[in-house]
C-alpha positions as CSV (number, residue, x, y, z in Angstrom):
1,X,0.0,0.0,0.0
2,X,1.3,3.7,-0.6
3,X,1.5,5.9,2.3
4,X,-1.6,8.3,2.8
5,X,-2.2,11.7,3.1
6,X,-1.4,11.3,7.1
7,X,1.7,9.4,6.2
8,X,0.8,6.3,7.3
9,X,-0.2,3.0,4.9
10,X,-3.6,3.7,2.9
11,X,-6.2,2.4,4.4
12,X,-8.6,0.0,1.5
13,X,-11.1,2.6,1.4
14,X,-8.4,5.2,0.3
15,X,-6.7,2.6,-2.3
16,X,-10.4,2.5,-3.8
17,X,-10.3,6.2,-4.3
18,X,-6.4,6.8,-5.3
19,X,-7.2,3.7,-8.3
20,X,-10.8,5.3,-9.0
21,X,-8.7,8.9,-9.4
22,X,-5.7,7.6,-11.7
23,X,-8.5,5.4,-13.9
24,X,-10.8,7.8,-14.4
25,X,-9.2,11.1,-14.1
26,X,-11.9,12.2,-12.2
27,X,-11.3,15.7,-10.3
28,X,-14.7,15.7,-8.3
29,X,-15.5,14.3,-4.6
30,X,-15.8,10.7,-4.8
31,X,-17.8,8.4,-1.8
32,X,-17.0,5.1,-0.7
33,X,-18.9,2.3,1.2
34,X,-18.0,-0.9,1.6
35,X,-20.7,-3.6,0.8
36,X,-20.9,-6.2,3.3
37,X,-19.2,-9.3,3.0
38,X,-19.9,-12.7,2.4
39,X,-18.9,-15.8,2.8
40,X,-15.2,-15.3,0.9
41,X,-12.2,-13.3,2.5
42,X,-12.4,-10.6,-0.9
43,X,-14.0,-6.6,-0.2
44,X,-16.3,-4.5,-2.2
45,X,-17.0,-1.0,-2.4
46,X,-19.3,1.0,-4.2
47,X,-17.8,4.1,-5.2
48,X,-20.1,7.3,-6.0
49,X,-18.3,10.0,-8.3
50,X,-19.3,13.5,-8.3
51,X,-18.1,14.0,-11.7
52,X,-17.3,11.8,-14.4
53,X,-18.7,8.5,-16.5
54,X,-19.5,6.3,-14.4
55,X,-21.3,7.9,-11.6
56,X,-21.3,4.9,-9.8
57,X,-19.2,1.8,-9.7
58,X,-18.1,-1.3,-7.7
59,X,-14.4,-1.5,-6.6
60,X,-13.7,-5.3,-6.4
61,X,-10.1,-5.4,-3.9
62,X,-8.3,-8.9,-3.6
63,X,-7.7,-10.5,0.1
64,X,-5.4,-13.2,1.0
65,X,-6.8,-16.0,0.5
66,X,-8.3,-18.5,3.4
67,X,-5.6,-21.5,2.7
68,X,-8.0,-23.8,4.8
69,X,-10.7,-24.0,1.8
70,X,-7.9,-24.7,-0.3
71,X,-6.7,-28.6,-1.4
72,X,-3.0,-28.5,-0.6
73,X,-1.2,-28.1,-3.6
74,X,-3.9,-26.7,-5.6
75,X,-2.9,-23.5,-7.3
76,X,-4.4,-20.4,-6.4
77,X,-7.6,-18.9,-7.7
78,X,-6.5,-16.9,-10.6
79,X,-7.1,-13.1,-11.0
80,X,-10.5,-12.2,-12.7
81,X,-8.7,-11.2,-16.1
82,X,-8.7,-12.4,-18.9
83,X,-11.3,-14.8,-18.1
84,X,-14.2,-12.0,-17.6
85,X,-13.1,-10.8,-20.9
86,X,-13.9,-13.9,-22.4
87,X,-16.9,-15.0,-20.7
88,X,-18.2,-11.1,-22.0
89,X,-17.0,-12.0,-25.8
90,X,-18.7,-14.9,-25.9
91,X,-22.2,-13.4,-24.9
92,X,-22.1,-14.3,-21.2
93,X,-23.5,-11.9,-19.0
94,X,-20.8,-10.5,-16.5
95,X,-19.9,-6.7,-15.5
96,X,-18.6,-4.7,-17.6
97,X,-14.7,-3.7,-16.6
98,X,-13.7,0.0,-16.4
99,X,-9.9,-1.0,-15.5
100,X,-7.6,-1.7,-12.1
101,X,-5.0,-1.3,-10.9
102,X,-2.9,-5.2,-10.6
103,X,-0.3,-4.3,-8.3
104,X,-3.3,-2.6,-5.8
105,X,-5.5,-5.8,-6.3
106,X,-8.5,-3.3,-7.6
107,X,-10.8,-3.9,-10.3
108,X,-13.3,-0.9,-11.3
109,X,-16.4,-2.7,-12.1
110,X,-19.9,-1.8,-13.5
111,X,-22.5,-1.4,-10.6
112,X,-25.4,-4.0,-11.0
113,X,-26.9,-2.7,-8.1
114,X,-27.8,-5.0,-4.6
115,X,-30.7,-7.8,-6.3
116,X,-29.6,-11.3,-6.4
117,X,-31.3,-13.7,-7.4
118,X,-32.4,-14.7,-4.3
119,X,-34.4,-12.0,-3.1
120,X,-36.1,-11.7,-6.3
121,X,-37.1,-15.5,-5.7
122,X,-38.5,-14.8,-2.6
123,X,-40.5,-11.6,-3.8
124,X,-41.6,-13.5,-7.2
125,X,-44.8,-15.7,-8.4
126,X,-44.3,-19.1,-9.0
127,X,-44.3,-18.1,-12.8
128,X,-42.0,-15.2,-12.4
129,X,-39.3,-17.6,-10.6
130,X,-40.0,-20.2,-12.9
131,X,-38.5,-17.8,-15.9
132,X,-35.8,-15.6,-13.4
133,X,-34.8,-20.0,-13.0
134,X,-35.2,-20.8,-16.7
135,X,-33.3,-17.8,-17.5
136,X,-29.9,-18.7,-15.1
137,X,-30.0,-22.1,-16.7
138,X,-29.7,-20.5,-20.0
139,X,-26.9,-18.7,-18.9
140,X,-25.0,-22.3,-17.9
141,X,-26.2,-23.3,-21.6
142,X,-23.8,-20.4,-22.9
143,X,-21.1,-21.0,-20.1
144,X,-20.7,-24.4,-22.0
145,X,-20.4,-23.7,-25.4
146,X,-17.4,-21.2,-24.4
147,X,-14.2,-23.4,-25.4
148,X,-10.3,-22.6,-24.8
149,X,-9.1,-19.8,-27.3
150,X,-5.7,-20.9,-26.6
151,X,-3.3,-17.9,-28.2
152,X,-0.4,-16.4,-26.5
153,X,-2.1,-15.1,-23.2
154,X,-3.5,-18.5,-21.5
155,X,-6.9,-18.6,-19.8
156,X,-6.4,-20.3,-16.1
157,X,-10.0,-21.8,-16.3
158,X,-8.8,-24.1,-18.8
159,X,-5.8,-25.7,-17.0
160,X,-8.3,-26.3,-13.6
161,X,-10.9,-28.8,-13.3
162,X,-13.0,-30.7,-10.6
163,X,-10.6,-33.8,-10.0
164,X,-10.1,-36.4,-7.7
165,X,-8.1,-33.7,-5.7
166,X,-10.5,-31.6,-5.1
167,X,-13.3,-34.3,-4.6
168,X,-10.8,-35.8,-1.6
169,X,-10.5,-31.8,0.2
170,X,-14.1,-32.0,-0.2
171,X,-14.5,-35.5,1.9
172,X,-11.9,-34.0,4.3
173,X,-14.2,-30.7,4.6
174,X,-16.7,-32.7,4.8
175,X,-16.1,-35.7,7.4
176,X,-14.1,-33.0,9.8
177,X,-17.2,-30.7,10.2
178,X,-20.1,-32.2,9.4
179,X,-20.2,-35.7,10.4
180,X,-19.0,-34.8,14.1
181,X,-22.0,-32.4,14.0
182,X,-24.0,-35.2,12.9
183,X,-22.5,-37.8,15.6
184,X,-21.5,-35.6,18.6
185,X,-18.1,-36.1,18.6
186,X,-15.0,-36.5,16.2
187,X,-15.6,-39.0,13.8
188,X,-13.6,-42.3,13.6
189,X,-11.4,-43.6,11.1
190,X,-13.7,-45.8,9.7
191,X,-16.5,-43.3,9.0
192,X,-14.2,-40.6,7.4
193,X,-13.4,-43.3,5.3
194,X,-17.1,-44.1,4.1
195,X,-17.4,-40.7,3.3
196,X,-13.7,-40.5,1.7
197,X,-14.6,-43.9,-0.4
198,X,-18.1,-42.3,-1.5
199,X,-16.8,-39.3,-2.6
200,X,-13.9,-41.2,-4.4
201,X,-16.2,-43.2,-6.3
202,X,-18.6,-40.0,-7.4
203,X,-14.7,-38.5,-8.7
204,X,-14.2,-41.7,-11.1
205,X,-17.8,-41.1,-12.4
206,X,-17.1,-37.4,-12.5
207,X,-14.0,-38.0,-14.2
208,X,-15.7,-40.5,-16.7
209,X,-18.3,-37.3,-17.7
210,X,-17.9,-34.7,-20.7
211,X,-15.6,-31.6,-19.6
212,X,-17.3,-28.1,-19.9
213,X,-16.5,-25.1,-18.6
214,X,-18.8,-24.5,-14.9
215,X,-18.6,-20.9,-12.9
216,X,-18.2,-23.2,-10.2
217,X,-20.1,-21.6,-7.6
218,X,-23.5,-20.7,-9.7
219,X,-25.8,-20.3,-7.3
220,X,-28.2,-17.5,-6.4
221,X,-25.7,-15.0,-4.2
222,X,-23.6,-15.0,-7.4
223,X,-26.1,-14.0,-10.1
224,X,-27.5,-10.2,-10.1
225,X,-30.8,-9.1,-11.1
226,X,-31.1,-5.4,-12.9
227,X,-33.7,-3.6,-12.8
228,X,-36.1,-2.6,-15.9
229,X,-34.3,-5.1,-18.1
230,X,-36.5,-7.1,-20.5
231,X,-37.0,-11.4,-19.7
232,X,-33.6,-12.9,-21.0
233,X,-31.6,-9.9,-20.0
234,X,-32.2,-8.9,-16.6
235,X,-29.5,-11.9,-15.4
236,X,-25.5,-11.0,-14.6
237,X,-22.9,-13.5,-12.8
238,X,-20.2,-12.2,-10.8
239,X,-17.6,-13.7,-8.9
240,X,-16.4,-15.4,-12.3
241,X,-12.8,-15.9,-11.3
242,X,-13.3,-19.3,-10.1
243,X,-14.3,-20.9,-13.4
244,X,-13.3,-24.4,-13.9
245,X,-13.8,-27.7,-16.3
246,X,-16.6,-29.7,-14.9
247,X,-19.1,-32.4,-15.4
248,X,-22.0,-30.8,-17.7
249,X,-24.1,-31.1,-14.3
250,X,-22.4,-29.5,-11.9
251,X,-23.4,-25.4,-12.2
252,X,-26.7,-27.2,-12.4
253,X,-26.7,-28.4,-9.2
254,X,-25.1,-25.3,-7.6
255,X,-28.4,-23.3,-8.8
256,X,-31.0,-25.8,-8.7
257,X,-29.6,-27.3,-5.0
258,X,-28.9,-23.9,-3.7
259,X,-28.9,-24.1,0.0
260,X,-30.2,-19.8,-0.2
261,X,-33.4,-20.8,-2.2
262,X,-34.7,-24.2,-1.8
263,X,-37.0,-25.0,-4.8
264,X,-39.2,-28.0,-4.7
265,X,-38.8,-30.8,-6.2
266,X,-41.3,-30.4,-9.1
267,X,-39.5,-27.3,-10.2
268,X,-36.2,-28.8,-10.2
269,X,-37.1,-31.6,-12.6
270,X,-39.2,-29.0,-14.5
271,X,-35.3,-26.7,-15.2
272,X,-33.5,-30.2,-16.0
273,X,-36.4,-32.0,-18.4
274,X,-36.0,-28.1,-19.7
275,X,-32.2,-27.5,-20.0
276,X,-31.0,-31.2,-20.7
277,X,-31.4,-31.1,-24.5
278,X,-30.1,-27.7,-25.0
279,X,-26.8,-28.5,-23.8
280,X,-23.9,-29.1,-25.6
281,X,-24.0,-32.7,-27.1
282,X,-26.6,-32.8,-24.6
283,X,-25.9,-36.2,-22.0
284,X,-28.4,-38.9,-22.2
285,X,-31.4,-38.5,-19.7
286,X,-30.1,-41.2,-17.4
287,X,-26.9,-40.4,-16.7
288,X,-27.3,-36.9,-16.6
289,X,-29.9,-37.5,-13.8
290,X,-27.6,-39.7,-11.6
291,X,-24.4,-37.2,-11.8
292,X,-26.8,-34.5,-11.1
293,X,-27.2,-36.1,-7.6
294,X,-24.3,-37.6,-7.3
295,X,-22.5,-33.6,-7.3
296,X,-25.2,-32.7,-5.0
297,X,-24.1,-35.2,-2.3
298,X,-20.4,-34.0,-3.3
299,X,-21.4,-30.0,-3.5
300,X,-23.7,-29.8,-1.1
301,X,-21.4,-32.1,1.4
302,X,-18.8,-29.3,1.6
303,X,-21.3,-26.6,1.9
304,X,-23.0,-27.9,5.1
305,X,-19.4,-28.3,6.0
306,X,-18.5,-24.8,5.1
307,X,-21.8,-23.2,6.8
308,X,-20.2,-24.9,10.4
309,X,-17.3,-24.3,9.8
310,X,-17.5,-20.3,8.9
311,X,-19.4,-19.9,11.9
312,X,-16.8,-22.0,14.3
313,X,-13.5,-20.3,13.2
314,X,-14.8,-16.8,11.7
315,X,-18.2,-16.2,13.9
316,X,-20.9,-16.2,10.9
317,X,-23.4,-17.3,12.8
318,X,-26.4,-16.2,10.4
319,X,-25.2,-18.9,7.9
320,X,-26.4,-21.9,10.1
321,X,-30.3,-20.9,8.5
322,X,-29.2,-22.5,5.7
323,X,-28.3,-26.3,7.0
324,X,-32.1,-27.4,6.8
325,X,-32.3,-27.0,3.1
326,X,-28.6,-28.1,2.7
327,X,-29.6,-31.3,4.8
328,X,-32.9,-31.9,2.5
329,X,-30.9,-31.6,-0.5
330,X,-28.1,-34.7,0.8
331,X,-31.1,-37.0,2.0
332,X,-32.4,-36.4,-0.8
333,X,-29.9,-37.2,-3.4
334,X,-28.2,-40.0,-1.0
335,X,-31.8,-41.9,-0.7
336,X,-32.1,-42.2,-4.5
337,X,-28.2,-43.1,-5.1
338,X,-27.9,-45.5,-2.1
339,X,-28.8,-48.6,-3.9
340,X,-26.3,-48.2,-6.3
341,X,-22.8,-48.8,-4.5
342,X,-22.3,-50.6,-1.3
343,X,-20.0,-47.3,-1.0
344,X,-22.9,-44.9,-1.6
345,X,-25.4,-47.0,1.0
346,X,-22.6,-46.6,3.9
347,X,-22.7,-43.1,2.8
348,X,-26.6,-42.4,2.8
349,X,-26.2,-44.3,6.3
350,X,-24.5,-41.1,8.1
351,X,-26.3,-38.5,5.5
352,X,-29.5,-39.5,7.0
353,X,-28.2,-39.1,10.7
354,X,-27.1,-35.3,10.0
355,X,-29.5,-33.3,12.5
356,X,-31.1,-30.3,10.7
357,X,-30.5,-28.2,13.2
358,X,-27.2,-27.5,14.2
């Protein structure tokens, strides 16, 4: 950080304004507020300028990263250029880019305004969600048909994938936090392995699956809603520098199995039976519907482990709403699975004794 007018280290806020200035070239008074957080360790601001195009914007600033949610030996997320830049050229909705400053960690980003996807949901018919829904899948539909350009300037979100490492960190996740919540205690060797053999089986099925490109963490938080845009227009994703290679299922299951809005079961199957065909050599109907729960135990797994732990080691307490619907979601997916694997029934066994209720 430089040193600020006082002479000490800039505080974020006044980063946000020095990188707004130098972008912009904006004399007038400019106003910062940061935007509350969520779950990840990353800061927002949005930044009102008197003068100048944009009047209003949203400062993205990188944060050291919580090494705990990452699989050792993983690489580190990659920074949101170039692959917002592609996602935008190939008809993706994502904010538009005003510039950054690297060095500073600051992206200038357009402001889509406060309106996930989840809040509409909740204030939204059963018609209206059914098209704000139909609409996000669509948006997966185009996620898939965006390939590697390849060229001189490499996009990370080709070199990463969901792979048997990451399905492994997500049994550890997993078994370490959830299944003592379920038990009352720390769980035994023997059942972190049933949950690390289930897990590695879903990975060789995973692994067997077409490759396409996921957002990797689709789900309603993540997808804006702007206002007095017409149907098939009014959705934008953020928090695109994740993007990976993934089963043609799994941003599926992250929207339709969102812990944040729980849809019923009839309106899941009505997005799939919807969305199925129009993917990208679209999978047959059967295995499409068994990888579809077989992420969800996977997905879902690490999120009920995520919503404990965030509210053990970093005091998020408000996050614990959301085990009910996450605990719905596993029975759900382990009590149609569990007759398929010895490995998946030992499984369903301890899904089915996680309280909802933490």
């Amino acid at each position: 950080m430089n040193a600020s007018m006082t002479g000490g280290p800039e505080t974020v806020g006044e980063t946000v304004t020095r990188v707004v200035r130098q972008v912009l070239c904006t004399e007038g008074r400019i106003h910062v507020e940061e935007l509350q957080r969520g779950l990840g360790l990353r800061r927002f601001f949005r930044v009102e300028l008197e003068r100048g195009t944009p009047s209003r914007l949203v400062a993205r600033v990188e944060a050291p990263e919580d090494l705990a949610r990452r699989p050792s030996g993983a690489a580190p997320e990659p920074r949101l250029e170039p692959v917002r830049a592609l996602l935008e050229a190939h008809g993706v909705p994502v904010p538009a880019r005003y510039g950054g400053d690297e060095a500073a960690g600051v992206d200038l980003l357009e402001d889509l305004g406060s309106a996930t996807l989840a809040t509409a949901a909740a204030g939204a018919s059963g018609e209206e969600r059914q098209g704000l829904y139909a609409e996000a899948c669509d948006i997966v539909v185009r996620y898939q048909t965006v390939r590697d350009p390849g060229g001189k300037v490499r996009v990370a979100c080709f070199d990463r994938r969901l792979d048997a490492t990451l399905f492994a960190y997500k049994a550890d996740f997993f078994a370490t936090w959830s299944l003592s919540a379920a038990l009352g205690r720390k769980a035994t060797v023997g059942e972190r392995a049933v949950v690390e053999e289930a897990f590695s089986e879903i990975a060789a099925i995973a692994a067997a699956a077409p490759e396409r490109l996921a957002h990797r963490d689709f789900q309603s938080s993540n997808i804006l809603v702007r206002a007095n845009r017409p149907a098939g227009r009014r959705l934008c994703v953020i928090d695109l520098q994740g993007a990976f290679l993934a089963p043609p299922e799994y941003d599926l299951v992250c929207l339709l199995r969102d812990s944040y809005v729980e849809l019923a079961d009839p309106e899941v199957a009505f997005q799939l039976e919807r969305i199925r065909p129009a993917l990208p050599e679209a999978p047959d109907p059967e295995s499409f519907a068994r990888r579809f729960d077989l992420l969800t135990l996977t997905r879902k797994g690490k999120d009920h482990a995520l919503f404990l732990y965030a509210a053990k080691t970093r005091g998020l307490n408000e996050y614990l709403q959301f085990l009910p619907p996450t605990v719905r979601a596993l029975r759900s997916a382990a009590l149609r699975r569990a007759g398929e694997s010895p490995r998946l029934s030992r499984l369903a066994d301890l899904v089915l004794q996680l309280p909802e209720s933490p």
